[in-house]
VOKEVO-844519 format. One line per 4 residues: their letters; for each residue x, y, z of N, C-alpha, C. Coordinates in steps of 0.001 Angstrom, whole numbers, plus 500000, padded with zeros to 6 digits. Example, Ala and Ser with C-alpha at 12.3 -4.5 7.8 and 13.67 -1.06 7.14 Angstrom:
% residues 2
as = 513190 494310 507800 512300 495500 507800 513200 496700 507800  512850 497750 507080 513670 498940 507140 512900 500030 507870 .
END
This chain:
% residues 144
xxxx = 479653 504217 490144 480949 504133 490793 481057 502747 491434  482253 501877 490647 482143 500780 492010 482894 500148 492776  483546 501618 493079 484278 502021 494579 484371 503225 495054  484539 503522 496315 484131 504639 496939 485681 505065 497543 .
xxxx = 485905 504193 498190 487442 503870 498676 488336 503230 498393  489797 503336 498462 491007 502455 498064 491860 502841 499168  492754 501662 499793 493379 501318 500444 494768 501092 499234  495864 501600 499478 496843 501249 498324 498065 501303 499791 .
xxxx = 498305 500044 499552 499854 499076 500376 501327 499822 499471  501969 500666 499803 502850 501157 499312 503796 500854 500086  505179 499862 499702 506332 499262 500507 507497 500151 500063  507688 500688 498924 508845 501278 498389 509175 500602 497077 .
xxxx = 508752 499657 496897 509324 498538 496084 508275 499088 494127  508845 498546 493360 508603 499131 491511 507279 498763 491866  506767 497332 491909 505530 496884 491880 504380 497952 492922  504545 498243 494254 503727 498826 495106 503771 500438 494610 .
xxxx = 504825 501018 493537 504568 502357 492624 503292 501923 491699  503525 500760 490882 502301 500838 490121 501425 500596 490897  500901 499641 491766 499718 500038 492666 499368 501539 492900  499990 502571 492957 499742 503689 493248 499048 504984 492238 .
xxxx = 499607 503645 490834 499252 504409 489836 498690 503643 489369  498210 502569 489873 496643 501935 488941 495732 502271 490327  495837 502876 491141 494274 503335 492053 494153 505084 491881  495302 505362 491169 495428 507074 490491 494315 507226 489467 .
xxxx = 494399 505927 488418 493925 506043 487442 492291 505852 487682  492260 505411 488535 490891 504644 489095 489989 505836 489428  490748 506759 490542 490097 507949 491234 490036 508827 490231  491009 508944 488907 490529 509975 488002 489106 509803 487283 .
xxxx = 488804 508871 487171 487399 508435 486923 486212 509259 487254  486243 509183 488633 485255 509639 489594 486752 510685 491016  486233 511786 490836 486279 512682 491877 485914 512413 493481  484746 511305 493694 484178 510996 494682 484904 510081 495202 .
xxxx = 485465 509138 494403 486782 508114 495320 487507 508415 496109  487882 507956 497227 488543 508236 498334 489878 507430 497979  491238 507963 498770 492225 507235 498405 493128 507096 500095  493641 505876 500320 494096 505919 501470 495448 505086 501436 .
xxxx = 496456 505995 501342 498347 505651 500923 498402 504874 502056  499040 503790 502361 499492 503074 503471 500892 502838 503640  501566 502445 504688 502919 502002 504327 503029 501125 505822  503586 500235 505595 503689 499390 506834 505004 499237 507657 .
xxxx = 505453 500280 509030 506829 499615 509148 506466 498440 510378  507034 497452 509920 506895 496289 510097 507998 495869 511272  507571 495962 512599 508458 496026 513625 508838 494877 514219  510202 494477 514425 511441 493105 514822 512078 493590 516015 .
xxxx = 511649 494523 516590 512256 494731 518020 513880 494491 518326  514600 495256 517288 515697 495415 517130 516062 496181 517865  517629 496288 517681 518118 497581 518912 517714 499100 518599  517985 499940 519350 517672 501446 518616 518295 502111 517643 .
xxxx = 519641 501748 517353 519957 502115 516434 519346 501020 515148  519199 500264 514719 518385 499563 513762 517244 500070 513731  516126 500278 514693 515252 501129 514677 514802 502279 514150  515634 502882 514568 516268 504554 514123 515795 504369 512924 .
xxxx = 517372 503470 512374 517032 503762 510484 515785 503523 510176  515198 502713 510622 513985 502209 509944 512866 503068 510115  512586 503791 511170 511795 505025 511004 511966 506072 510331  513148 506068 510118 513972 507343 509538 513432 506865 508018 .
xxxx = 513636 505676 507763 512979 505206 506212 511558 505700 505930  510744 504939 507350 509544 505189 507031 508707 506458 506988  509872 507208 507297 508776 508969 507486 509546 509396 506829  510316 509089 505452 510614 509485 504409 509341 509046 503623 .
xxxx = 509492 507568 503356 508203 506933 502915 506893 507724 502513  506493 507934 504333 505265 508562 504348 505338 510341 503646  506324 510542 503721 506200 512276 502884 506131 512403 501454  506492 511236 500789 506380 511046 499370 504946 510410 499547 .
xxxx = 504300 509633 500200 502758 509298 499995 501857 510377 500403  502451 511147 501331 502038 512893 501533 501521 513246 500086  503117 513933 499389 502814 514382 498701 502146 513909 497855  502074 512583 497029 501508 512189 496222 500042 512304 496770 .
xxxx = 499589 511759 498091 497974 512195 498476 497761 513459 497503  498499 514460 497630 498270 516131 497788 498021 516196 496342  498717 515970 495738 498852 516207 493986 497410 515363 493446  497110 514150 493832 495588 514177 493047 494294 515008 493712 .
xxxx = 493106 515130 493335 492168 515810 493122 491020 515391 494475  490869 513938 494271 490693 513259 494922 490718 513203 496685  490037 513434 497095 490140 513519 498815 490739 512045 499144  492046 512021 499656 493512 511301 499955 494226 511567 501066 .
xxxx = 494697 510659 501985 495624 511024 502787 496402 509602 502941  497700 509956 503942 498365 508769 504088 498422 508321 505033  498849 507226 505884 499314 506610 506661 500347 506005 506892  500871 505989 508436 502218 504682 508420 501533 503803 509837 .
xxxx = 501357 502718 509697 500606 501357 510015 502129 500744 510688  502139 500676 512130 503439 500187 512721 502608 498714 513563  503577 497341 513073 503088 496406 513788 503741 494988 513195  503576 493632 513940 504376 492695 513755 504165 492086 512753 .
xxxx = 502737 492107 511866 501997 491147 510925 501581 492478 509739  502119 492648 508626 501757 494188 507694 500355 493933 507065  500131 492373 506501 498652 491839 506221 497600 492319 507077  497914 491852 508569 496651 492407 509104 496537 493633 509567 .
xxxx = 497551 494410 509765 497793 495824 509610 496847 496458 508564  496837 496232 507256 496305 496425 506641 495027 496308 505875  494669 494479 506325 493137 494278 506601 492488 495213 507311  492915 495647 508645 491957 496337 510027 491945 497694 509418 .
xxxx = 493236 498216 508951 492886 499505 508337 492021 499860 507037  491813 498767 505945 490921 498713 505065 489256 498944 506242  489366 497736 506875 488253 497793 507815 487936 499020 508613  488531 499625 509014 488104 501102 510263 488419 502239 509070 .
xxxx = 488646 502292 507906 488449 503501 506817 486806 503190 505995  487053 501928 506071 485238 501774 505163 485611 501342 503714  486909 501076 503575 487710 500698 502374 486428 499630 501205  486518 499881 499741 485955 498795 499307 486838 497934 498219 .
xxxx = 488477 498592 498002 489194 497811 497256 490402 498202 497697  491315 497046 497688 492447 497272 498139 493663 496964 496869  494412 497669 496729 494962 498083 495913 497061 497457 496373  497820 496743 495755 499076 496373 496571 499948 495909 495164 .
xxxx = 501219 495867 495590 502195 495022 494846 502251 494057 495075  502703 493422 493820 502763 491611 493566 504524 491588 494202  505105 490343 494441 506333 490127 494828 506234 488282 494018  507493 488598 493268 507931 486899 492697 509047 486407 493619 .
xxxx = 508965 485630 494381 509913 484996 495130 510065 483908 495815  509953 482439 494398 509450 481261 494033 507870 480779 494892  507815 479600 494532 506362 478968 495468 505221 479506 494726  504474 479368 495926 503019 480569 495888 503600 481844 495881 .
xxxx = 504509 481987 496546 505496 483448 496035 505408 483745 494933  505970 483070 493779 505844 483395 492351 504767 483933 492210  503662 483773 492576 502630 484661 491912 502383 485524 492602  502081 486039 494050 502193 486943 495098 503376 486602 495908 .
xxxx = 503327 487758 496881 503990 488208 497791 503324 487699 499017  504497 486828 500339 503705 486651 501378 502421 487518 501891  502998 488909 501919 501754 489945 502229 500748 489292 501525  501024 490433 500400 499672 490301 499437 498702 488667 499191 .
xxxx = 499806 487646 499660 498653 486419 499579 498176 486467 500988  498655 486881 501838 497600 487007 502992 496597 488271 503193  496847 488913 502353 495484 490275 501892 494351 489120 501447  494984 488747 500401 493756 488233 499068 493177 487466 499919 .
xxxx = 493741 486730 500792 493414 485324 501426 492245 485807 502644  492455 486741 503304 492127 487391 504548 490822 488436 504377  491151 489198 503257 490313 490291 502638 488749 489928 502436  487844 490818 503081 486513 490500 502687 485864 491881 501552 .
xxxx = 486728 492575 500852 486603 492948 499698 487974 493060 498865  487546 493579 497571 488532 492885 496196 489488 493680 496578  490605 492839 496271 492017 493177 496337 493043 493131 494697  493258 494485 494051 493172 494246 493069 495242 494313 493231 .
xxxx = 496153 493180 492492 497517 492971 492792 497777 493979 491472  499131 494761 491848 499698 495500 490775 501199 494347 490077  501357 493907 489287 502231 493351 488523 503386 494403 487878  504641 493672 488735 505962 494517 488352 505968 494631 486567 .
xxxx = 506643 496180 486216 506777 496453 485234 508203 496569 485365  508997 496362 483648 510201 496966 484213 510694 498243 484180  509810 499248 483935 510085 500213 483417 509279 501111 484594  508819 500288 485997 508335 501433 486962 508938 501598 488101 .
xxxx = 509210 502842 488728 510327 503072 489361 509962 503694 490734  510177 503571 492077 509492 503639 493247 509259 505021 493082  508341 505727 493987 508471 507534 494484 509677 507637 494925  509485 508371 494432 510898 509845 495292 510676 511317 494903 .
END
């Protein structure tokens, strides 16, 4: 086995679905893999009603990474990771689960962008184990 754990960055977005389903495919492998859904709401200290929605998003979010935990085989659960920086949100939580690969969507949106996503280049960049990027398909379509 050579991983025990996965950390998978799930934003909502096509690319962070296939992340979900290339660390699916991973844990079908081995039964013993651990899987750990993340989702980051990423807080701007907006008014409460802006707020609102945005929780209201994110614990939608988290019930579709619920369920999806539930449906593989695999001992899985999810999380929602609230904080100003989603990279290191997600470094510390790789870190305090025992994580050994981290699993995320790519984002094209020119620069070093073009090839990652601000996040995800500050995973890869930050990360002291492999961070494997999921590449948008066009044919993959968020949970719901």
């Amino acid at each position: 086995m050579w991983c025990s754990k996965i950390l998978v960055a799930y934003d909502g977005s096509a690319p962070s679905a296939k992340a979900i389903d290339l660390a699916r495919a991973i844990a079908a492998q081995d039964e013993r893999v651990e899987l750990v859904l993340v989702h980051v709401l990423k807080l701007y200290g907006m008014g409460t009603g802006a707020e609102a929605a945005l929780f209201d998003e994110a614990d939608r979010i988290l019930h579709d990474l619920q369920r999806t935990a539930d449906e593989v085989p695999n001992n899985a659960h999810a999380k929602l990771l609230k904080g100003t920086s989603p990279a290191d949100l997600i470094l510390k939580c790789a870190q305090d689960e025992g994580c050994d690969l981290i699993i995320m969507g790519s984002r094209g949106q020119g620069g070093v962008k073009g090839y990652l996503g601000s996040v995800s280049y500050a995973v890869v960049q930050g990360s002291p184990v492999a961070v494997l990027i999921a590449k948008d398909t066009p044919d993959k379509k968020p949970l719901s």
